[in-house]
C-alpha positions as CSV (number, residue, x, y, z in Angstrom):
1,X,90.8,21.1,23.8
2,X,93.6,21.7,21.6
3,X,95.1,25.2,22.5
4,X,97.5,27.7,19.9
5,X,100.0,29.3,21.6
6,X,99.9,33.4,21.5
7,X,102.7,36.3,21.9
8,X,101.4,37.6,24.8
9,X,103.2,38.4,28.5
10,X,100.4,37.3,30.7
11,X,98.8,34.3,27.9
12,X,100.5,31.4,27.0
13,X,97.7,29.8,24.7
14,X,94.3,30.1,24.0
15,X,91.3,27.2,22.5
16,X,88.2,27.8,21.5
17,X,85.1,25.3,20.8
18,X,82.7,26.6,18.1
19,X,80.0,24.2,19.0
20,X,80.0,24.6,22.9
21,X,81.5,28.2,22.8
22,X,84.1,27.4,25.1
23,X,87.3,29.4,25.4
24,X,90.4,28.3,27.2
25,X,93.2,30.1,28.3
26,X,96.2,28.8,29.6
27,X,98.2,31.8,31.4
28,X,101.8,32.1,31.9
29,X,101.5,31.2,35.1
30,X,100.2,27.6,33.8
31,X,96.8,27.9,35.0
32,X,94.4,27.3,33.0
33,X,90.6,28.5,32.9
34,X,87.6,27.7,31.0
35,X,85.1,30.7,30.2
36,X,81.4,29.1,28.9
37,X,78.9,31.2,26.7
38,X,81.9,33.1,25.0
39,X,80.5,34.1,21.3
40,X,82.8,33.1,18.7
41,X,82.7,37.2,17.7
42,X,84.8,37.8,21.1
43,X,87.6,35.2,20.8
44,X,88.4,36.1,17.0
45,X,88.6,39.9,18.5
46,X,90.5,38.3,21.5
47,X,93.2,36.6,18.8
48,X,93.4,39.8,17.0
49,X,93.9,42.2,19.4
50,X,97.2,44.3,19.8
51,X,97.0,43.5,23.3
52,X,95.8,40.1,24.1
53,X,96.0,40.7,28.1
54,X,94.5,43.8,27.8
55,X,91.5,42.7,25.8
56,X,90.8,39.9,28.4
57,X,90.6,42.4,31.5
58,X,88.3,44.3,29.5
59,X,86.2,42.2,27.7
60,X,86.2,38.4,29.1
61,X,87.4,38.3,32.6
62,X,84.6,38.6,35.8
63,X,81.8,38.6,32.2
64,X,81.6,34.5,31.8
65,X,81.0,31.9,34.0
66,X,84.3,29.9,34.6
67,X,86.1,27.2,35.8
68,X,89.8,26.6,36.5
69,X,90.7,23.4,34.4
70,X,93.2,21.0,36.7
């Protein structure tokens, strides 16, 4: 999944599938985890947040089934 790079202290870059709803987000930390069943709605409010870390705590992390990606 091709990710874009973000301005962001804890997120290094973020994907997104439209057809499987699929969001990826590689942290700073180079992990990288896959979140299934995300709406499209929540990552363009995730890529247009002020605070992209903050928005993930409180709307995407522990509320979609993931995976770490190796």
């Amino acid at each position: 999944m091709h990710r874009q790079a973000v301005s962001s202290s804890t997120i290094a870059s973020i994907g997104y599938d439209r057809e499987e709803h699929v969001l990826e987000i590689e942290f700073v930390n180079e992990s990288v985890y896959r979140y299934r069943l995300v709406p499209e709605s929540v990552h363009r409010a995730l890529m247009g947040a002020p605070s992209l870390g903050r928005f993930f705590n409180s709307r995407i992390r522990d509320r979609y089934p993931t995976e770490q990606v190796d």
